[in-house]
C-alpha positions in Angstrom: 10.4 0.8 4.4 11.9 2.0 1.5 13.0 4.9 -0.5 12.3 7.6 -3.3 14.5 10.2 -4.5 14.1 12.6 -7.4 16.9 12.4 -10.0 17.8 15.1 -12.7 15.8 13.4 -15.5 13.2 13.6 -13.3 12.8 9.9 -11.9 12.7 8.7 -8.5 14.7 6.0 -6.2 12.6 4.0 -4.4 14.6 2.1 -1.2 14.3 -0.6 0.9 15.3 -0.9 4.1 16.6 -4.8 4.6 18.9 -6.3 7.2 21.4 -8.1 5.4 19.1 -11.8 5.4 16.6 -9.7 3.2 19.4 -9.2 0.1 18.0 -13.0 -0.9 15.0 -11.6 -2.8 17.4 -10.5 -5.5 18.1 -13.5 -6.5 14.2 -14.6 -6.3 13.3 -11.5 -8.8 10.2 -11.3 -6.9 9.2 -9.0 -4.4 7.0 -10.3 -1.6 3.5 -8.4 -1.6 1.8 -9.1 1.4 -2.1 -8.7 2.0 -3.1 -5.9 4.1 -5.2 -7.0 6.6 -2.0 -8.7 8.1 0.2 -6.3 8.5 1.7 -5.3 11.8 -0.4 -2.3 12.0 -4.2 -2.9 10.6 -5.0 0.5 12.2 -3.7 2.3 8.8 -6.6 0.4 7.1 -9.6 1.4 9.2 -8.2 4.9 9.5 -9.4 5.7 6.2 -12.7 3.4 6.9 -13.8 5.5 9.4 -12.9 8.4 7.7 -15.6 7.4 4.9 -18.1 6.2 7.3 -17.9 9.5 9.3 -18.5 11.6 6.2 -21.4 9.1 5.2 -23.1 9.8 8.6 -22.6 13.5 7.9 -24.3 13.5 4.6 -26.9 11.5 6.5 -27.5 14.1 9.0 -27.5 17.1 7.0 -31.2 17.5 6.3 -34.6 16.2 6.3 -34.6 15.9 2.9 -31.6 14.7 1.8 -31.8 12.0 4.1 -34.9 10.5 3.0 -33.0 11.0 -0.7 -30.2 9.1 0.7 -32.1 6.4 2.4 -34.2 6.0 -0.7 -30.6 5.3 -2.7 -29.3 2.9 -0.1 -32.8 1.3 -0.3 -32.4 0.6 -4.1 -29.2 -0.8 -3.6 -30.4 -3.4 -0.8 -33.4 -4.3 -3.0 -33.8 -8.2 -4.4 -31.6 -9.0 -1.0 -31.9 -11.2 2.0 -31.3 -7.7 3.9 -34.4 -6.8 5.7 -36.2 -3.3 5.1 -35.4 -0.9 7.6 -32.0 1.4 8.4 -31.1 1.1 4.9 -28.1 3.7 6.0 -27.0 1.0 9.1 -26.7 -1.7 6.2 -24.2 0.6 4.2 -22.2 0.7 6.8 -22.7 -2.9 8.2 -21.1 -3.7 4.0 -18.4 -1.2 4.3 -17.1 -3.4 7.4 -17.0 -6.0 5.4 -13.2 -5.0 4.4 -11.5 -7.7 6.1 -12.9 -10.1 3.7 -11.0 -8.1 0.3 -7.7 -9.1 -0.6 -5.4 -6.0 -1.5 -1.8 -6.7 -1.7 0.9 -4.2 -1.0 4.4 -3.7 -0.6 5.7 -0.5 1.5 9.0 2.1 0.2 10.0 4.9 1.5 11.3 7.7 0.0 14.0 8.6 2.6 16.9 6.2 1.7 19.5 6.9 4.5 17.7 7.3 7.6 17.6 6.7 11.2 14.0 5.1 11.8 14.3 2.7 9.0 17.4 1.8 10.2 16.6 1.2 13.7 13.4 -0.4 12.6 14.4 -3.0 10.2 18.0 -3.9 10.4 17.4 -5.8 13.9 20.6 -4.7 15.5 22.6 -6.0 12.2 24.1 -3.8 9.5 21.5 -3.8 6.8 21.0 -2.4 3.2 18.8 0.5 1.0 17.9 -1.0 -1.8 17.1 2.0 -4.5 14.6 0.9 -7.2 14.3 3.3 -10.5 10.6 4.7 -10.4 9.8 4.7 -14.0 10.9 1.0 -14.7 8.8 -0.2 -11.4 6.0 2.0 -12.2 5.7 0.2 -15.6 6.0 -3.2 -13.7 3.3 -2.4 -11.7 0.9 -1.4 -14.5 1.7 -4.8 -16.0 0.3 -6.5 -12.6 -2.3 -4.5 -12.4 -1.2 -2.7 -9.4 -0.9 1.1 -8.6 2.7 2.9 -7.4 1.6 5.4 -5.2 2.6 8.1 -2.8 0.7 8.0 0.4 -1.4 10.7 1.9 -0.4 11.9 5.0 -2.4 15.4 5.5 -5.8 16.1 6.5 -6.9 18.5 3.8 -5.8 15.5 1.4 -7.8 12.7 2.8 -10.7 15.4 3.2 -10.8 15.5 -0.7 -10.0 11.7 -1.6 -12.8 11.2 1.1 -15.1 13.0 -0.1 -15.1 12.1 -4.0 -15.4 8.1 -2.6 -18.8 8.9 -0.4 -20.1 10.6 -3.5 -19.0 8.2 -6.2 -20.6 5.6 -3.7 -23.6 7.6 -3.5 -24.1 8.2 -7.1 -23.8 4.7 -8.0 -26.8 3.5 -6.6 -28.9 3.1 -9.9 -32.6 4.5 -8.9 -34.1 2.8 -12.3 -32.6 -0.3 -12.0 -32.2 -1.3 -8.3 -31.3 -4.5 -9.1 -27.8 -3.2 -10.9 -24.9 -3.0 -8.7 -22.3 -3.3 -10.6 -21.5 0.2 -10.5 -21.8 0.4 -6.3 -19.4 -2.7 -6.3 -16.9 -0.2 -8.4 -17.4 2.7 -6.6 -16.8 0.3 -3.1 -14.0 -1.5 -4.7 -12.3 1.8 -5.6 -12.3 2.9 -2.4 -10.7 -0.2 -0.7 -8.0 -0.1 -3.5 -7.9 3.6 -2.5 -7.6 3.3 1.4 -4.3 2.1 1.7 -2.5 5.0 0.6 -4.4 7.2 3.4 -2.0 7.4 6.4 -2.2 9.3 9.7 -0.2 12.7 9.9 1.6 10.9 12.8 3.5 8.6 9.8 4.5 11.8 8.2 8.5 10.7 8.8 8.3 7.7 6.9 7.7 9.4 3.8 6.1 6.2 2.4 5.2 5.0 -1.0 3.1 1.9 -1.6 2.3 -1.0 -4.7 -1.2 -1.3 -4.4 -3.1 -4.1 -6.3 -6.5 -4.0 -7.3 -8.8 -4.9 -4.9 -9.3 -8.9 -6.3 -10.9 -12.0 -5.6 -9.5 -15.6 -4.8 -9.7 -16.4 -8.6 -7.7 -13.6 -10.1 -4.9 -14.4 -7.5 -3.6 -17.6 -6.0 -2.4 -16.5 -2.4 0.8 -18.2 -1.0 1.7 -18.5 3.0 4.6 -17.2 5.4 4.3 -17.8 9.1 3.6 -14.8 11.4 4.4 -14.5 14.7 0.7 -15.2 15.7 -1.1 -16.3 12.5 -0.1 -17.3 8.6 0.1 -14.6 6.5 -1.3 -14.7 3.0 1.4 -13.5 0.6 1.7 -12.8 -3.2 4.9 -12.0 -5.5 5.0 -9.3 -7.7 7.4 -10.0 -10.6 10.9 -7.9 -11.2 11.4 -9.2 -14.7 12.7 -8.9 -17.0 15.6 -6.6 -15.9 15.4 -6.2 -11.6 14.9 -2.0 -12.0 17.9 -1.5 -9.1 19.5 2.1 -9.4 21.8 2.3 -6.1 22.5 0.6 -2.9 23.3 2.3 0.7 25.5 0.1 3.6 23.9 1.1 6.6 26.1 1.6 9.7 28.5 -0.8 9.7 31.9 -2.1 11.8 33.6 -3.1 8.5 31.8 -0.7 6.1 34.4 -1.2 3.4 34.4 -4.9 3.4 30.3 -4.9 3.3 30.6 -2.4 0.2 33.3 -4.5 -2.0 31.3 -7.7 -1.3 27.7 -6.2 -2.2 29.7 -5.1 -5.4 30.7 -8.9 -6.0 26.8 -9.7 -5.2 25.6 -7.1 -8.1 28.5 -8.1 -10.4 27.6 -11.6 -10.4 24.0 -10.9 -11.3 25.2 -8.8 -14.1 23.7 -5.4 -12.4 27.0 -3.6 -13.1 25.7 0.0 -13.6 24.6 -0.2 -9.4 25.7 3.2 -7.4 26.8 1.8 -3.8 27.9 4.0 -0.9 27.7 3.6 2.8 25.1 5.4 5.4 26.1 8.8 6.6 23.8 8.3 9.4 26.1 8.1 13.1 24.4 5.3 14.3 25.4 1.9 16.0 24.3 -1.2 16.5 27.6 -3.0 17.4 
């Protein structure tokens, strides 16, 4: 998880939550940005997938008429294919599934730097750190790489409306006088995939949780790399901190010798010249020792 925080000047902090293993990275200046479908929770991706399909089969339902308009659409885009006439709406949806197969990268920050959850849930029983990035200078990284910085969605009404404009972007783009055309489906689908992952159930509301996104891309545009998983490899990228790593502030999380884990994460900052760092310690009551 990490962290955002507004500032006077109008900014935010963005945190990560790292036991003390993950303050390596810093000297890396790259930030792991792993693809989604192997995360631990691939739930958060389908959410929004069925979201769109269930508003599809609404539309598809409404009427007579505007089903046979539909199907007509979805026909034009299935034209000059191996995909047999028939349900031309069972095909849409058969070619939304195919998600699995789009590599989206992300990397996860919450906005809450000194809390309980993140604590417990990454520092493994070992004191750990926030690591407080400034918004503006990692919003600017991100444009460079062609990814998005993005707060997530966690309320119903919300997702209603992103919803909604995707199914009828993905509608309109079928080209009736050119069924052969699809490069404006393939944007509208790609937008939504790019889209989904910043659509969260109400039930994440705590985690406050803001996400890099990249651009939904193929194999060419982005080399993958490989981490083991507990179960499978994980396909990995690395999105770039340079020039200048865009750290603001640092929290110690609960610690036995809080003092001597602040002075020595000073040392770690000084000698990477990052001398303008704000550290304090946790004020969360929690232990792990």
């Amino acid at each position: 998880g990490w962290r955002i925080q507004p500032e006077h000047h109008g900014a935010l902090n963005r945190n990560r939550v790292a036991d003390s293993s993950g303050i390596k990275w810093r000297n890396q200046r790259n930030r792991q940005v792993t693809n989604i479908h192997y995360l631990n929770d691939i739930s958060e991706f389908v959410y929004s997938l069925n979201l769109l399909m269930k508003n599809l089969q609404e539309k598809n339902e409404q009427s007579e008429t505007e089903t046979k308009i539909f199907r007509r659409a979805l026909a034009s885009s299935y034209q000059n294919t191996n995909i047999e006439q028939g349900d031309k709406f069972s095909n849409l949806m058969i070619m939304l599934k195919t998600y699995d197969r789009v590599p989206i990268y992300i990397s996860s920050f919450s906005q809450n730097g000194d809390q309980l959850g993140q604590w417990r849930g990454y520092c493994n029983n070992e004191s750990g750190f926030s690591i407080g990035f400034d918004y503006v200078k990692l919003k600017e990284l991100a444009e460079n790489q062609k990814f998005t910085l993005t707060k997530c969605e966690y309320e119903p009404s919300e997702h209603s409306v992103i919803i909604e404009e995707h199914a009828n972007n993905l509608i309109k783009s079928i080209d009736f006088d050119d069924p052969g055309n699809y490069e404006n489906y393939i944007k509208a689908l790609t937008s939504f995939w790019a889209t989904a992952p910043k659509i969260k159930h109400n039930s994440f509301k705590e985690e406050a949780e803001w996400r890099l996104i990249s651009q939904a891309i193929g194999v060419k545009d982005m080399t993958p790399r490989f981490r083991p998983g507990n179960s499978t490899i994980i396909p990995y990228n690395h999105f770039s901190m340079e020039p200048e790593l865009p750290i603001r502030e640092i929290i110690v999380g609960p610690n036995p010798n809080v003092d001597l884990a602040i002075h020595s994460t000073r040392i770690v900052m000084l000698a990477h010249n990052l001398r303008q760092i704000k550290i304090t310690e946790s004020k969360i009551p929690y232990r792990t020792w």
